[in-house]
N, C-alpha and C positions, 0 to 999 in steps of 0.2 A: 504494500500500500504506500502513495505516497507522501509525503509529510504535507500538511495545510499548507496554500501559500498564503501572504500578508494580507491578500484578499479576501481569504477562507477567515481569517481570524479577524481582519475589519468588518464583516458581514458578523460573525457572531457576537463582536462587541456591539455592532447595532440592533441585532436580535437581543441581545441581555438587556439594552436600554429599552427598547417596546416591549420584556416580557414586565422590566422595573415601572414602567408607567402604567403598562394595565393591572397591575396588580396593587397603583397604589403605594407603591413605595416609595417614588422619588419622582423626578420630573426634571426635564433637563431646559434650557434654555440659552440664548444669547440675548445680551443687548440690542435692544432698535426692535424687535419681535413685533410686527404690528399685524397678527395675524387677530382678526376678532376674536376678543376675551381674551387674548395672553395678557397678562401685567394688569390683571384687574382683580382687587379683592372682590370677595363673596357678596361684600355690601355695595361695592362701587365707589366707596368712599377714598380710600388710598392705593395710588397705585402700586401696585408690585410687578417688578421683572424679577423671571423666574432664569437661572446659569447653570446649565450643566457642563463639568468641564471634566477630562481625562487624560492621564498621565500612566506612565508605567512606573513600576515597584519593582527596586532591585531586591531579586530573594535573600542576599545575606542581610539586606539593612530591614524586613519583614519586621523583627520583631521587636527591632529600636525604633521605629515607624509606629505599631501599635503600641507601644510602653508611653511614647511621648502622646499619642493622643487619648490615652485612654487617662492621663496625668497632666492636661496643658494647661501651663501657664496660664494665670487668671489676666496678667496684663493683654493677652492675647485675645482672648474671649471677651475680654470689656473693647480694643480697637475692632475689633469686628463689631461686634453692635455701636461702637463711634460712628463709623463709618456704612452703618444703617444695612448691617448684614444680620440677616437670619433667619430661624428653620435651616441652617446649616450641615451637611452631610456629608461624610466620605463614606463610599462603600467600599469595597476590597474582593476580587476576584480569579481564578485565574483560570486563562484558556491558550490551548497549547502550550503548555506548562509555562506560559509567559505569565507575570503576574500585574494587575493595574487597578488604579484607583479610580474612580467614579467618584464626581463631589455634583453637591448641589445647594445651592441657596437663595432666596429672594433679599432683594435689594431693594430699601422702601424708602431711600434718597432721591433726592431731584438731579442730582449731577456725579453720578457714577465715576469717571473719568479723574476727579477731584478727590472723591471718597479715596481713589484708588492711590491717587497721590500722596494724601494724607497715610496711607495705612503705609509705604514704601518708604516715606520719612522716618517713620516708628523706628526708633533703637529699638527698643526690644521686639519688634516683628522681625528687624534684621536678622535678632540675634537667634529667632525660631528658626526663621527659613535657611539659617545656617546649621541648621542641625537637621532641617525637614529636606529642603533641598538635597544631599549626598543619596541622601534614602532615592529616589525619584529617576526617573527616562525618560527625557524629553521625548515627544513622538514625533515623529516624521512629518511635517505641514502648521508645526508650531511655530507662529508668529515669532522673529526675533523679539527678545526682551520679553517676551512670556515665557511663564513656567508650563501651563497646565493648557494642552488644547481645548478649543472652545469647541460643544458639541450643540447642535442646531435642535430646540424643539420641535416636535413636527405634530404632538397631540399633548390636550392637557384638559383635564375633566375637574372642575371646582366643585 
């Protein structure tokens, strides 16, 4: 048999993302979304844009990856919600014995762009992503100067 190509494994990473959304577990998005009802709470009242983003997980740094998040930093988790991030997620998977993270979160700022600025300023998010970072694999069509590929909503059920 022959081994998946990068094909085989980007189609199944898009299959784990529509089995993750119909079932209610997460929800992916990008910035600018203006597909009717994306970025709209339940009430109508605040907006929300919804990020799903993916990266790979190098297997030796696996379990210093979950130690740091299942222990982070409180300064970390107060500039996220600064910066008007939340309902925040990593998932963790792995296919063709490759391993990657899955995140998601709404953003219920007016100027995303700026939040983001503000959070890269942070010494101590520096000092996270100096330890989160090594753990991580960039993926192939990752924006320079991003970490984490942006992955596109294409359904989302309120």
């Amino acid at each position: 048999m022959n081994k998946p190509s990068i094909h085989t494994a980007a189609s199944m990473i898009v299959l784990l993302i529509v089995v993750l959304i119909g079932h209610g577990y997460g929800q992916s998005g990008r910035q600018g979304n203006d597909r009717a009802g994306a970025g709209e709470a339940a009430a109508g009242a605040r907006k929300v844009q919804r990020f799903g983003w993916v990266i790979g997980l190098k297997s030796e740094k696996k379990d210093y990856y979950n130690e740091l998040h299942a222990n982070p930093w409180p300064e970390i988790n107060a500039m996220l919600r600064k910066c008007n991030i939340q309902n925040y997620s990593i998932y963790e998977c792995e296919l063709d014995g490759k391993l990657y993270l899955f995140s998601y979160f709404e953003y219920t700022g007016d100027d995303f762009p700026a939040d983001m600025e503000k959070m890269k300023a942070d010494k101590k998010t520096n000092e996270w992503w100096a330890e989160t970072d090594p753990c991580q694999i960039r993926l192939s069509g990752t924006p320079e100067g991003e970490q984490w590929l942006s992955i596109e909503e294409v359904y989302h059920l309120d």
